[in-house]
matplotlib code that plots the C-alpha trace (Angstrom):
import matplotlib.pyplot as plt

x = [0.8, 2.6, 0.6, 0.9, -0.4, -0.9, -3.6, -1.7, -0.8, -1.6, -4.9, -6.2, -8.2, -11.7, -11.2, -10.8, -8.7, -8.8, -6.4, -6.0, -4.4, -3.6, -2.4, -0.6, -1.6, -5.2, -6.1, -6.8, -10.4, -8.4, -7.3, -8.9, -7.6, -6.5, -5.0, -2.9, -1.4, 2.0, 2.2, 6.1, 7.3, 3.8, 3.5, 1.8, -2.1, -5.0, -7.8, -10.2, -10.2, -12.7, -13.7, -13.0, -16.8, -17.0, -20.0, -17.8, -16.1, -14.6, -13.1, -10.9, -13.3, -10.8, -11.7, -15.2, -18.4, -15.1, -13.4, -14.7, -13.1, -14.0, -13.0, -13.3, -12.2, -12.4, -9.6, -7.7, -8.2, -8.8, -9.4, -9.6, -12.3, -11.0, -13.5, -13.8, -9.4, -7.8, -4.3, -4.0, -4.9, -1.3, 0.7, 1.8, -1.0, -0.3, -2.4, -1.8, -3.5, -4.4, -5.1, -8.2, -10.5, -11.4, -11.5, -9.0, -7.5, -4.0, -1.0, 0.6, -2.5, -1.1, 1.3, 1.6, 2.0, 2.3, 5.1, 3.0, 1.8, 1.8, -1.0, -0.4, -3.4, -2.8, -4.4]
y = [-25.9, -24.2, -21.1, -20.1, -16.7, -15.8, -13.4, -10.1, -7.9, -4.3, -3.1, 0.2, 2.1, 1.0, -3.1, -6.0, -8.6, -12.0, -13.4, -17.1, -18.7, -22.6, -24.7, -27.9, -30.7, -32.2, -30.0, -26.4, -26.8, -26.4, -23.0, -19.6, -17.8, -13.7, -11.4, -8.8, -6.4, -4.0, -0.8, 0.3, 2.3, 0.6, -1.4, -4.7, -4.3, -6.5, -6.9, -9.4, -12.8, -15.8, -18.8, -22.5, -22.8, -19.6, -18.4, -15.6, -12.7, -9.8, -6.5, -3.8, -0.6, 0.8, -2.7, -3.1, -3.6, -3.8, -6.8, -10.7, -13.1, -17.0, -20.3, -23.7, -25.9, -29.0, -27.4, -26.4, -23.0, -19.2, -16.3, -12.3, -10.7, -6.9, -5.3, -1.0, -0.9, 2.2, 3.3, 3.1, -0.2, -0.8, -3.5, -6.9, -9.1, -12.2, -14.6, -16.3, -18.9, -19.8, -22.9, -22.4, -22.3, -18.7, -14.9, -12.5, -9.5, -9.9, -10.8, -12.0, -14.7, -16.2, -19.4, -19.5, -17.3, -17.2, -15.2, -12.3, -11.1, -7.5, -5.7, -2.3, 0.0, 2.7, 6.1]
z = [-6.8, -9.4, -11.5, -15.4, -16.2, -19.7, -21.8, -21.4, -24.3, -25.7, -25.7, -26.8, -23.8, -23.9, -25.0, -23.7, -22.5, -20.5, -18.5, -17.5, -14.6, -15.3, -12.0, -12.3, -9.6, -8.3, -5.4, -7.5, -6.3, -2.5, -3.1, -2.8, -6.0, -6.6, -9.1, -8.3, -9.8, -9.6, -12.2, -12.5, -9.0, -7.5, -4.6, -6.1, -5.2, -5.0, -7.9, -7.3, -5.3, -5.6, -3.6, -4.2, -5.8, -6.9, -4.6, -3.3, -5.3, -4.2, -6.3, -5.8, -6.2, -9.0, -11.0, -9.8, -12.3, -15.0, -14.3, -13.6, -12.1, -12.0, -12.4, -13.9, -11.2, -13.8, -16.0, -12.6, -14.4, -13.0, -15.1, -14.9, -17.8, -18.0, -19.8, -20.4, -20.0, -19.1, -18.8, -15.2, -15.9, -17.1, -14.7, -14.7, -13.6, -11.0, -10.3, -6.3, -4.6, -1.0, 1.0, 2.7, 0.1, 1.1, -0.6, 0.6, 0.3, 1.8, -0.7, 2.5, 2.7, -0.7, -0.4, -4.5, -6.9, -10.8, -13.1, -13.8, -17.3, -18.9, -19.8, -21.2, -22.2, -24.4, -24.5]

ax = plt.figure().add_subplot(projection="3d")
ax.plot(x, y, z, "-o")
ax.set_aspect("equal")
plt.show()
């Protein structure tokens, strides 16, 4: 599976931006999907994971009730909805997926992983 991120960009604190995670091949409906995230001098951190079907989500408590994740399994597409940015939202976003169909938390649990896009949120 290989993953394209793309949707980053600069956004004033308070908007809104969404991210997309397109994945080439037949199987994307195989793989549990995450974002992560890694802020400069930051260990790389998790933000949200979802299920092959969608019917499980998980957030990161810092991204919680802010950001959305989901997925369009017939466009072999996943996607992160960042709504109410702040700065410390600032990182470049990756996108990962898992064989297993499951959620999780773990970067180590990823076998793919996309190029990463920046967001920056100004003050």
């Amino acid at each position: 599976v290989q993953l394209q991120a793309c949707g980053g960009g600069l956004v004033q604190a308070g908007g809104s931006l969404r991210l997309s995670c397109a994945a080439s091949g037949r199987t994307f409906s195989s793989y549990g999907m995450g974002w992560f995230r890694q802020a400069p001098g930051k260990e790389r951190e998790f933000v949200a994971t979802i299920s092959w079907s969608g019917s499980s989500r998980d957030y990161a408590d810092s991204v919680k009730d802010r950001f959305t994740i989901s997925r369009d399994n017939a466009r072999n597409t996943a996607y992160l909805q960042m709504n109410s940015l702040k700065p410390e939202d600032t990182a470049v976003y990756y996108c990962a997926a898992k064989a297993g169909r499951t959620i999780s938390y773990s970067p180590g649990r990823y076998d793919y992983w996309g190029q990463g896009t920046l967001v920056t949120v100004s003050s």
